[in-house]
VEXVODREN-600788 format. One record per residue (C-alpha): residue in three letters; chain; x negated, y negated, z. Coordinates in steps of 0.5 Angstrom, whole numbers, plus 500, padded with zeros to 3 digits. Each point is the difference from the previous one (the first is absolute). Example, Ala and Ser with C-alpha at 12.3 -4.5 7.8 and 13.67 -1.06 7.14 Angstrom:
<site fido="ALA" tipa="A" u="475" v="509" w="516"/>
<site fido="SER" tipa="A" u="498" v="493" w="498"/>
This chain:
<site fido="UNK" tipa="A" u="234" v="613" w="823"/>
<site fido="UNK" tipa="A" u="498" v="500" w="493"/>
<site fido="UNK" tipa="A" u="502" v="506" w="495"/>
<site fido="UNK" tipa="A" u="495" v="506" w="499"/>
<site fido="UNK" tipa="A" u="498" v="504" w="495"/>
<site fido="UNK" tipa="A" u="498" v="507" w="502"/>
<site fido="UNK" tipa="A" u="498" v="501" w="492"/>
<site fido="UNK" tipa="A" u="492" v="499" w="503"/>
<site fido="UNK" tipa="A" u="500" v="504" w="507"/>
<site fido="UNK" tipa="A" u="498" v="507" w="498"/>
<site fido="UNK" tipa="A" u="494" v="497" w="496"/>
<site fido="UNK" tipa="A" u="494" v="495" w="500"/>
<site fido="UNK" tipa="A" u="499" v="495" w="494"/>
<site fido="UNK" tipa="A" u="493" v="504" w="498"/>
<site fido="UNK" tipa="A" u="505" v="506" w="500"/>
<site fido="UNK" tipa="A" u="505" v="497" w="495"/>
<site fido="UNK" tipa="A" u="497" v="496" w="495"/>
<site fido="UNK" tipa="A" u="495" v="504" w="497"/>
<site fido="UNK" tipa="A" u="507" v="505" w="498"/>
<site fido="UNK" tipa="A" u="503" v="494" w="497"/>
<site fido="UNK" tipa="A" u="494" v="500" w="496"/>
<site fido="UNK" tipa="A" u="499" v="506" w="498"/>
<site fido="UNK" tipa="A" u="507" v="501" w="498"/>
<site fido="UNK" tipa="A" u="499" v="494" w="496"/>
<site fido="UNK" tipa="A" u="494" v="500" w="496"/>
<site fido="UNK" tipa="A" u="498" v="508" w="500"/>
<site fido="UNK" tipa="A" u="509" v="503" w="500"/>
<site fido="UNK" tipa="A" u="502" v="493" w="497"/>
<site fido="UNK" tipa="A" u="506" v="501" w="503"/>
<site fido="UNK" tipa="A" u="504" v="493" w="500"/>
<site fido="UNK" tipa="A" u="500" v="495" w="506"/>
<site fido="UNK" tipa="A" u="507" v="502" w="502"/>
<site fido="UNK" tipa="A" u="499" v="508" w="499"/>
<site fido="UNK" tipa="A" u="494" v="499" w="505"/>
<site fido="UNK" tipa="A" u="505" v="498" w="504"/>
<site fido="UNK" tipa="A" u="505" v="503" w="499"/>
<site fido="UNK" tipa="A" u="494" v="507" w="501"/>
<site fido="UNK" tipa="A" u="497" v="497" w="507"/>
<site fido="UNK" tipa="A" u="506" v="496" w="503"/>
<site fido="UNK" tipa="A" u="506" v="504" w="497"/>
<site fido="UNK" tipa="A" u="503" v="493" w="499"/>
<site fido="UNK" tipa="A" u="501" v="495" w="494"/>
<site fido="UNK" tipa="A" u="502" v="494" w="504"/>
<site fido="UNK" tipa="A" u="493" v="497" w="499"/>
<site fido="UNK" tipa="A" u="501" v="500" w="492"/>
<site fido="UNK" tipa="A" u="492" v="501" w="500"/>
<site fido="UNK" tipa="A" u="497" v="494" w="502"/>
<site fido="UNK" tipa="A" u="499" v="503" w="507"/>
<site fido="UNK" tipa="A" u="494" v="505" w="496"/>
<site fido="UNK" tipa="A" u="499" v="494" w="495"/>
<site fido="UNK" tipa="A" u="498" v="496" w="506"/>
<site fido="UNK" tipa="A" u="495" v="504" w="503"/>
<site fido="UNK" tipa="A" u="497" v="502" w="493"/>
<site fido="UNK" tipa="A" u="499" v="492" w="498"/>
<site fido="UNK" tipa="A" u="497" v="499" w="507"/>
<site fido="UNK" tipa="A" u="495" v="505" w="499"/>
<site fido="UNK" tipa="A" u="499" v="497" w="493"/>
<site fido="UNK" tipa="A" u="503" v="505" w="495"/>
<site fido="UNK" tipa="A" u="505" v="495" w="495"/>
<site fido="UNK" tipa="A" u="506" v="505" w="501"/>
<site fido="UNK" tipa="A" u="502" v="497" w="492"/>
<site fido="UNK" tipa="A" u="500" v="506" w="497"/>
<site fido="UNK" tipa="A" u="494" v="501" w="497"/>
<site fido="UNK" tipa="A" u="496" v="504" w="506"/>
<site fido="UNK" tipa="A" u="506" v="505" w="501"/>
<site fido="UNK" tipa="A" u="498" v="507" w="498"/>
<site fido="UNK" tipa="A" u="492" v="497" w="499"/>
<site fido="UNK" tipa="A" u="497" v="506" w="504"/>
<site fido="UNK" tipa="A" u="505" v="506" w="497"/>
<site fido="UNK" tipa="A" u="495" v="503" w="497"/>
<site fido="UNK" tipa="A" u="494" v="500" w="505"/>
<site fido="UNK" tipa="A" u="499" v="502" w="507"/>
<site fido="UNK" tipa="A" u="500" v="496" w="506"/>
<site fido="UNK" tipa="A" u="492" v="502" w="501"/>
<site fido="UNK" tipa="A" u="499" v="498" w="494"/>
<site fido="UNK" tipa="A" u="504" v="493" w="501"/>
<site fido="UNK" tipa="A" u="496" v="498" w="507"/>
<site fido="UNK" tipa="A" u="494" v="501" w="496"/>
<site fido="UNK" tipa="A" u="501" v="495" w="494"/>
<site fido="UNK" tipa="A" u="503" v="496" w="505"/>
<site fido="UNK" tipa="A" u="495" v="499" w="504"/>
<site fido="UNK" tipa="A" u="495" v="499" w="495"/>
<site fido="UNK" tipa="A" u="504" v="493" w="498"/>
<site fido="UNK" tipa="A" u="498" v="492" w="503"/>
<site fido="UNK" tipa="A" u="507" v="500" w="501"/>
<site fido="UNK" tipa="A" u="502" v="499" w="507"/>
<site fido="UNK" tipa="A" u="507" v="502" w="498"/>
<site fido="UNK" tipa="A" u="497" v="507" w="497"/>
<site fido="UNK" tipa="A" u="496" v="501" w="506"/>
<site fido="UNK" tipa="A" u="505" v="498" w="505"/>
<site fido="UNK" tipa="A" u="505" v="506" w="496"/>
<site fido="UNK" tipa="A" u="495" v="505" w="500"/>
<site fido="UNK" tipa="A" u="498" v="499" w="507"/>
<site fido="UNK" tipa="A" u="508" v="502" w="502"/>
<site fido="UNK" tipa="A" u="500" v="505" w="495"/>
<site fido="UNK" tipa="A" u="494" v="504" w="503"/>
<site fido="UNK" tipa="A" u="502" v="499" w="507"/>
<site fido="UNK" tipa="A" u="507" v="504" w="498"/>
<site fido="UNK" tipa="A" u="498" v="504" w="496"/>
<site fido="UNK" tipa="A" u="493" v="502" w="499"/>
């Protein structure tokens, strides 16, 4: 048998990563901070949380962290849906199933 991690058995994938995101584009906590606040471990050095906010199209280069501090999460879904963009679309959806 092949080694396991146990780091996903608790939650479900549409559980986790809208955390990911809002730690990082509403707290803009770092990717490892993220990680370090939801796996209490840094063995990843971020590219664990960096891997899943690329696959849901937010660039993770630094210029999204933090871009929602000052709005709420309604207010983001909101102006989210109203884009052509099927990344905006695909995070607002995440986001209001959690959250909303």
């Amino acid at each position: 048998m092949f080694k396991t991690y146990d780091l996903f058995s608790h939650r479900s994938i549409n559980d986790l990563v809208p955390e990911i995101m809002y730690y990082y584009l509403f707290q803009g906590l770092s990717l490892t901070a993220i990680e370090e606040k939801m796996f209490r471990t840094e063995d990843y050095h971020g590219w664990l949380s960096k891997t899943f906010l690329n696959y849901y199209g937010i660039d993770t280069d630094k210029t999204n962290k933090g871009i929602y501090a000052n709005k709420t999460i309604p207010e983001v879904v909101e102006e989210l849906y109203k884009s052509s963009n099927i990344a905006h679309l695909r995070v607002a959806k995440l986001l209001k199933e959690k959250y909303l």
